[in-house]
C-alpha positions in Angstrom: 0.0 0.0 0.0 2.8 2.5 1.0 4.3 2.0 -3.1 0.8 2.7 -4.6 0.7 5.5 -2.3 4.0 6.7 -3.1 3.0 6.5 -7.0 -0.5 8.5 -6.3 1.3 10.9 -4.6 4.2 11.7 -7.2 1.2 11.7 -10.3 -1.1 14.1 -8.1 1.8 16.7 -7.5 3.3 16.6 -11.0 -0.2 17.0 -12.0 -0.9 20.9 -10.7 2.8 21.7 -10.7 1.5 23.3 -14.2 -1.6 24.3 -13.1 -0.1 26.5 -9.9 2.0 27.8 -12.5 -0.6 28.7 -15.0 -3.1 29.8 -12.5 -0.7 31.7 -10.1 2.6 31.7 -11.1 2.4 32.8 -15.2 -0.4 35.2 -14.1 2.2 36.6 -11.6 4.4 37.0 -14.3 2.3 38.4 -17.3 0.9 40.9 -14.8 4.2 42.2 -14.2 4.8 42.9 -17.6 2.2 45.0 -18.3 -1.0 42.7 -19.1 -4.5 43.8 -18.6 -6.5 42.6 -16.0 -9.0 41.7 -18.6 -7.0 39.8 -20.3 -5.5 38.1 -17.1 -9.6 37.1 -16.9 -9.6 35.5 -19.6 -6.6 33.3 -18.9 -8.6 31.8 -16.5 -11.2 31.2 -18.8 -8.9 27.9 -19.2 -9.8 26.7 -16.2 -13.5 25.4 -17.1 -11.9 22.6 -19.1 -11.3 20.3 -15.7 -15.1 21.2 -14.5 -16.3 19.5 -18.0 -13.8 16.7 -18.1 -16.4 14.3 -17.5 -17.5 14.4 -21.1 -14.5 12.4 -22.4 -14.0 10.3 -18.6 -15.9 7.6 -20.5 -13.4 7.1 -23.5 -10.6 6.2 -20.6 -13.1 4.0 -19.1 -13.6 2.3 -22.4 -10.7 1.9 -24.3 -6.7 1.3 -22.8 -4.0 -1.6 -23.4 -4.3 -4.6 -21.4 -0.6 -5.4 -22.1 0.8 -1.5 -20.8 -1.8 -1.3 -18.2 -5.6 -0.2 -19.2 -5.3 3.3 -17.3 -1.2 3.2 -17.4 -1.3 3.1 -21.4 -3.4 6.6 -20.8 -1.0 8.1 -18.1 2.2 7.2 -20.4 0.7 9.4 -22.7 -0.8 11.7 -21.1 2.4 12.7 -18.6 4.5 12.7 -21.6 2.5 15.2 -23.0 2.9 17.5 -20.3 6.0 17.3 -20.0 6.3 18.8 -23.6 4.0 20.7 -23.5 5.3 22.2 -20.8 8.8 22.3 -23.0 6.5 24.3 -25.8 6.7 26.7 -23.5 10.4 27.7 -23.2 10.6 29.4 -26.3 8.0 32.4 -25.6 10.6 34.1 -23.0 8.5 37.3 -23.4 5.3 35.9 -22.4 3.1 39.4 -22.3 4.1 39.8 -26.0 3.5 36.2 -27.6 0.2 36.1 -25.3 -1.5 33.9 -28.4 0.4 30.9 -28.2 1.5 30.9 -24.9 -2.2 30.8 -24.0 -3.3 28.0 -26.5 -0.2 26.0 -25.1 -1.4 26.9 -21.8 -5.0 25.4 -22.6 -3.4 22.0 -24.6 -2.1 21.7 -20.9 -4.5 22.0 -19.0 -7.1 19.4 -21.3 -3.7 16.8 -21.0 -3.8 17.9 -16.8 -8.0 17.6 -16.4 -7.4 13.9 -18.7 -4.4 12.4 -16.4 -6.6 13.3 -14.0 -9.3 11.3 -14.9 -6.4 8.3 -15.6 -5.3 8.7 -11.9 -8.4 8.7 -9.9 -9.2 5.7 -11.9 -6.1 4.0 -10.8 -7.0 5.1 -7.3 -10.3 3.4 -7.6 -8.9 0.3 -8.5 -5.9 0.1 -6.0 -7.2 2.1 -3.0 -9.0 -0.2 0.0 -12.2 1.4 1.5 -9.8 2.3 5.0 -6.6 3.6 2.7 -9.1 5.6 0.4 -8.7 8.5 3.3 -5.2 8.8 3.0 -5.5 8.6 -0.5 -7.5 11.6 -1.3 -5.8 13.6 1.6 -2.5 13.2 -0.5 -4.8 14.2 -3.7 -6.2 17.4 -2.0 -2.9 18.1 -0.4 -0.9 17.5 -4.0 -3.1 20.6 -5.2 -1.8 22.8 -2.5 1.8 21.5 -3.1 1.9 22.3 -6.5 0.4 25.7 -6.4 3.1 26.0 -3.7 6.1 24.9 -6.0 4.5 25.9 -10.2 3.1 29.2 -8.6 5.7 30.4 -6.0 8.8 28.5 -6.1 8.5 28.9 -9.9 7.9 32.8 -9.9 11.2 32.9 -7.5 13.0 31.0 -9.6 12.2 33.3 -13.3 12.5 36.8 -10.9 16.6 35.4 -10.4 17.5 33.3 -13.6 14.9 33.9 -15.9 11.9 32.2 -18.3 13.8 29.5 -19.7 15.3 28.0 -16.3 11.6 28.5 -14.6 9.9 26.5 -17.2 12.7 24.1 -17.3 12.4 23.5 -14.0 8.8 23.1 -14.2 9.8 20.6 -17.4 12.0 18.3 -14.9 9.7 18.0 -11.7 7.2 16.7 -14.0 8.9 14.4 -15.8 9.6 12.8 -12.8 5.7 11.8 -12.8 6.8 9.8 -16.4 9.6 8.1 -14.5 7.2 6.9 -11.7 4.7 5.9 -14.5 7.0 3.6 -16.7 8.0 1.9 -13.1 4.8 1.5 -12.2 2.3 -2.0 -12.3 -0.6 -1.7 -13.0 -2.7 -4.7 -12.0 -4.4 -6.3 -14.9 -8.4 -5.7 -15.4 -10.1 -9.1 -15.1 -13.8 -7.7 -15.4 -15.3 -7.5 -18.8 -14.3 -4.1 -20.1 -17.6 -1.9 -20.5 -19.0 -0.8 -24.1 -18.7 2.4 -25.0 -22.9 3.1 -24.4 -22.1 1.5 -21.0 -19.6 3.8 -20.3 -21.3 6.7 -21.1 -24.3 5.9 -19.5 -22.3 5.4 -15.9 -22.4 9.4 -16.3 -26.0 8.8 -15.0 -26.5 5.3 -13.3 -24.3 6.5 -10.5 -26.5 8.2 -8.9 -28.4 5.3 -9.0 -26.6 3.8 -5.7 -28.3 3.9 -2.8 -27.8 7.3 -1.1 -25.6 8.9 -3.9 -28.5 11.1 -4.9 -28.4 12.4 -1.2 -25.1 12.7 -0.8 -24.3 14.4 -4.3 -27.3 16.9 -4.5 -27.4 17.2 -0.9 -24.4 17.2 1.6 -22.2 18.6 -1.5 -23.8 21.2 -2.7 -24.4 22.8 1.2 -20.9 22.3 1.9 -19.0 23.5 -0.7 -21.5 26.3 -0.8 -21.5 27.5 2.3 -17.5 27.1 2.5 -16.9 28.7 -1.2 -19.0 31.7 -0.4 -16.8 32.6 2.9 -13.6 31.8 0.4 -14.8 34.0 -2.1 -15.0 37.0 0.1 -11.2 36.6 1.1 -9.5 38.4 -1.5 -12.1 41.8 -1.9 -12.1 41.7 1.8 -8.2 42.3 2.0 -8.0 44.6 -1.0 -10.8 46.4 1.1 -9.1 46.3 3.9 -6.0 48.2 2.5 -3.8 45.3 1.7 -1.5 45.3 -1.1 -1.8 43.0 -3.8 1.9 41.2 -3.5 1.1 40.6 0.0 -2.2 39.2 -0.8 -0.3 36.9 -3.0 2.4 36.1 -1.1 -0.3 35.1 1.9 -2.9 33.3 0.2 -0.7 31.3 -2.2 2.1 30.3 -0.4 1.7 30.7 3.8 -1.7 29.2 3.7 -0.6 26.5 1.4 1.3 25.2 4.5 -0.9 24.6 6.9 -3.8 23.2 4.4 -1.2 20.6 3.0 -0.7 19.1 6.7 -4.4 19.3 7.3 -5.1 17.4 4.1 -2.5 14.8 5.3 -4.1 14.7 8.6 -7.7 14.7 7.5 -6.6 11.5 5.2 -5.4 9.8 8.1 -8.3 10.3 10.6 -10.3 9.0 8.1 -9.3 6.3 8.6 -9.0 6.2 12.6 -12.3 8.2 12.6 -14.4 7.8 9.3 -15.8 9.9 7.2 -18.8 11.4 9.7 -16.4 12.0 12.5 -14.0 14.0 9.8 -16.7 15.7 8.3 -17.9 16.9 11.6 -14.3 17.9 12.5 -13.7 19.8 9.4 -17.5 21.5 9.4 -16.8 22.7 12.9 -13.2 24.2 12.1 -14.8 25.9 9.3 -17.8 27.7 11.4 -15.1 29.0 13.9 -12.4 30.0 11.2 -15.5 31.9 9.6 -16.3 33.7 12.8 -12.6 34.4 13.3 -12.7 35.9 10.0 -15.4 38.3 11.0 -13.0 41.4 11.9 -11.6 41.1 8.0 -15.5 41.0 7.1 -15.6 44.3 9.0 -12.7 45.9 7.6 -10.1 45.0 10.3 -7.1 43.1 8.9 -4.0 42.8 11.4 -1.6 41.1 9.5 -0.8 38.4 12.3 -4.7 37.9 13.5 -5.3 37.8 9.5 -2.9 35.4 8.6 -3.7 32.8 11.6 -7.7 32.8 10.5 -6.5 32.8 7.2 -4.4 29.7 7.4 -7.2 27.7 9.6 -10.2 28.9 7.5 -7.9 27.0 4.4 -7.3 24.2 6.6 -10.7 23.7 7.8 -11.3 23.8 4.1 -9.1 21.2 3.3 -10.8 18.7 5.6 -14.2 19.0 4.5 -12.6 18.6 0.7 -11.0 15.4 1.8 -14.0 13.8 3.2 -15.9 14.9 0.1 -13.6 13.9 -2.0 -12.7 10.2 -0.4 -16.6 9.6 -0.4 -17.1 10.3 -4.1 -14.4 7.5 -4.2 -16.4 5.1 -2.7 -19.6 6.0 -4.8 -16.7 5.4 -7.7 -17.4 1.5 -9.2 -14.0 -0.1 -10.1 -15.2 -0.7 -14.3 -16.2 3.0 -14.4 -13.8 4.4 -11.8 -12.7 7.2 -13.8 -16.3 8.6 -15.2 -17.9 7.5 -11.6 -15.3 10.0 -9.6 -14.7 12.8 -12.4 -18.7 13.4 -12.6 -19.0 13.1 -8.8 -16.1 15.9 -8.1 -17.0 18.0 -11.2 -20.8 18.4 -9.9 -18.7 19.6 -6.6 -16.3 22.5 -8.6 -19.4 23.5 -10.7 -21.0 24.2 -6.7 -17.7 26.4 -6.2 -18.1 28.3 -9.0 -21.8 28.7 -8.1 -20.9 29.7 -4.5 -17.9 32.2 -5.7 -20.3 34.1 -7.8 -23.2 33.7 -5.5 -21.3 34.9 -2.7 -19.9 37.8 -4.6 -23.5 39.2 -5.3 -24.9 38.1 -2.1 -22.1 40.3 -0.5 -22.5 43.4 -3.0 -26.3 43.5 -1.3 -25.8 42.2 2.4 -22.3 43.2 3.1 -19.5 41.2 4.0 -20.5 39.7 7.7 -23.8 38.6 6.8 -22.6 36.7 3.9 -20.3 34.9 5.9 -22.9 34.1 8.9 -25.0 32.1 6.2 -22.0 30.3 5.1 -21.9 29.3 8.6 -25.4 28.3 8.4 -24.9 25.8 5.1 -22.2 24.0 6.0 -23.3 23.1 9.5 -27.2 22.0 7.7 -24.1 20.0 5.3 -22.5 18.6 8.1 -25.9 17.5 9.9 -27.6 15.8 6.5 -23.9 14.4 5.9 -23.7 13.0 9.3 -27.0 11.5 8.9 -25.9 10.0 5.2 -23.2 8.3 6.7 -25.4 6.7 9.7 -28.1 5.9 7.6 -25.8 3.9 4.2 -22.9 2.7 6.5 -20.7 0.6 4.5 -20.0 -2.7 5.2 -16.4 -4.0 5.6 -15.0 -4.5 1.9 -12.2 -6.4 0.9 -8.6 -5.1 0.2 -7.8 -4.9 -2.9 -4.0 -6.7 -2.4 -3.8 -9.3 -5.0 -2.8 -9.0 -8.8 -5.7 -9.3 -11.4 -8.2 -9.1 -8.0 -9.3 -5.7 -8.7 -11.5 -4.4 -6.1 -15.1 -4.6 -5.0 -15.4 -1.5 -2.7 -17.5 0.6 -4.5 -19.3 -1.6 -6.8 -23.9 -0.7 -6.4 -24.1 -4.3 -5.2 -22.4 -3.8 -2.0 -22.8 0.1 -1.4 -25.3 -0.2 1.6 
């Protein structure tokens, strides 16, 4: 278990090494020399392509070698072709005047990035026991964190003193070493009948056909991430608000909260598994409702920088848990022959409630203000705790078997045994 940890854990990271860069790090960079904020918008615009990844999650499903690995033939490919796109890159060493093609690379990268993705939570599906599933997604929601971390601050440090080409470069290297795990790595072979294309497709739907998914997808998701994304989308206006410059925004909500959210990811992974998921989820929900509250003076205009950052770092960290929880019960909704559409359409439902609660929250704050916003934050996630606690009292899972053996894939997961 510790190896196919080890692997998850090298793919995750080399996975948003790019998108930190892309998303913090080359914004960073363009802004300084002399792009619009509009057209900084738009960059983003790239971003959409992981929320809709679950329109191609199918193919993966469908089609892969039996001889490479089904979901290794995919991630051979796939991590190859970050790599060089990534290399595509190096040439454009004036990014704010080649803007055209450094954004279309940007976007090849970020379809390759949403794709693996899809490759590796299959994997995960397949190799993960119910109890190591915990741990698992804590090292996939902390792996986000890491790599905004290193592609969007380690990066930008790194082009400030030597420059474009050793940036990307290095950016190049720390993913290839994802490649490097992927040609070592075994991937146990499928023994279940491989589903048809039309089955495939229609998992996008008869997943929620397992007992509770319905209620735990349109339910306990949507009030969570909700309730927490409208309190994270009031962050950044609030600072600006409060008179905070925008480097040292950067600085403090890219890198020093990254810190503290990557340990709370690991941790929430591995009470998980001492805990479950209800005693988490109740953790994390109750960290978020007092990290709120200890936002409240930023609400109100008052931002010391050391009160700031401290509810700053455990509003992110409270964050983290809840994700990881979220995250490692989509897994278990995820059946092992349609692992890879079952958890992409499960989590994308979840970023399309983000984007939903950024904007929501944003509007909601233009009208209310600031504190009131965040008090009904307060007030979703806890009804999301509650109706999550219930799910997980009311569908507890019976014990499911490891899945330890070659060409044994696992059970756990599978609508015959989801109870």
């Amino acid at each position: 278990m510790t190896g196919r940890l080890g692997t998850l854990t090298a793919l995750y990271v080399t996975q948003y090494l790019g998108i930190g860069f892309i998303t913090v790090g080359l914004t960073a960079i363009l802004r300084d020399g002399g792009t619009s904020l509009e057209t900084l918008a738009l960059l983003q615009i790239v971003g959409l392509i992981w929320p809709v990844k679950f329109l191609w999650a199918p193919i993966l499903d469908r089609y892969g070698s039996r001889h490479r690995g089904h979901y290794r033939s995919w991630l051979l490919v796939l991590q190859a072709a970050l790599v060089l796109a990534l290399l595509a890159l190096l040439p454009f060493s004036r990014p704010a005047e080649q803007l055209g093609p450094v954004v279309a690379i940007c976007a090849a990268f970020v379809f390759f990035s949403a794709t693996q993705d899809i490759a590796v939570d299959a994997v995960a599906v397949r190799l993960l026991s119910e109890s190591a599933r915990g741990t698992g997604n804590g090292i996939q929601v902390a792996a986000s964190y890491l790599g905004n971390l290193l592609g969007g601050g380690a990066c930008v440090l790194v082009y400030d003193r030597f420059g474009w080409v050793s940036a990307v470069g290095l950016l190049a290297v720390l993913t290839a070493v994802g490649l490097l795990v992927v040609w070592r790595f075994r991937e146990p072979a499928r023994t279940d009948r491989v589903a048809g294309v039309g089955t495939a497709y229609r998992a996008l739907l008869s997943v929620f056909g397992q007992p509770g998914c319905r209620w735990w997808t349109f339910g306990v998701v949507p009030l969570v991430y909700v309730g927490a994304g409208m309190a994270y989308a009031l962050i950044t206006p609030a600072l600006v608000d409060a008179g905070w410059s925008l480097g040292r925004i950067g600085v403090v909500t890219g890198v020093v909260t990254s810190v503290p959210a990557i340990v709370a990811g690991l941790l929430a992974g591995v009470g998980i598994a001492r805990f479950g998921r209800g005693g988490v989820l109740v953790a994390g929900g109750v960290a978020l409702a007092l990290s709120t509250v200890l936002l409240l003076p930023l609400m109100n205009g008052h931002a010391p920088l050391a009160g700031t950052v401290a509810a700053l770092c455990f509003f992110l960290a409270a964050y983290t848990i809840a994700n990881v929880v979220l995250y490692t019960v989509n897994m278990d909704y995820s059946r092992p022959g349609t692992g890879g559409t079952d958890f992409t359409v499960l989590s994308s439902f979840g970023l399309v409630c983000s984007f939903v609660a950024a904007s929501a929250g944003l509007a909601a704050a233009g009208g209310f203000g600031y504190p009131a916003v965040a008090v009904a934050s307060i007030v979703l996630v806890a009804a999301g705790v509650a109706l999550g606690l219930a799910h997980q009292r009311r569908f507890r899972r019976p014990p499911a078997p490891t899945p330890g053996t070659p060409g044994e894939p696992s059970t756990v997961g599978d609508p015959a045994i989801v109870a």
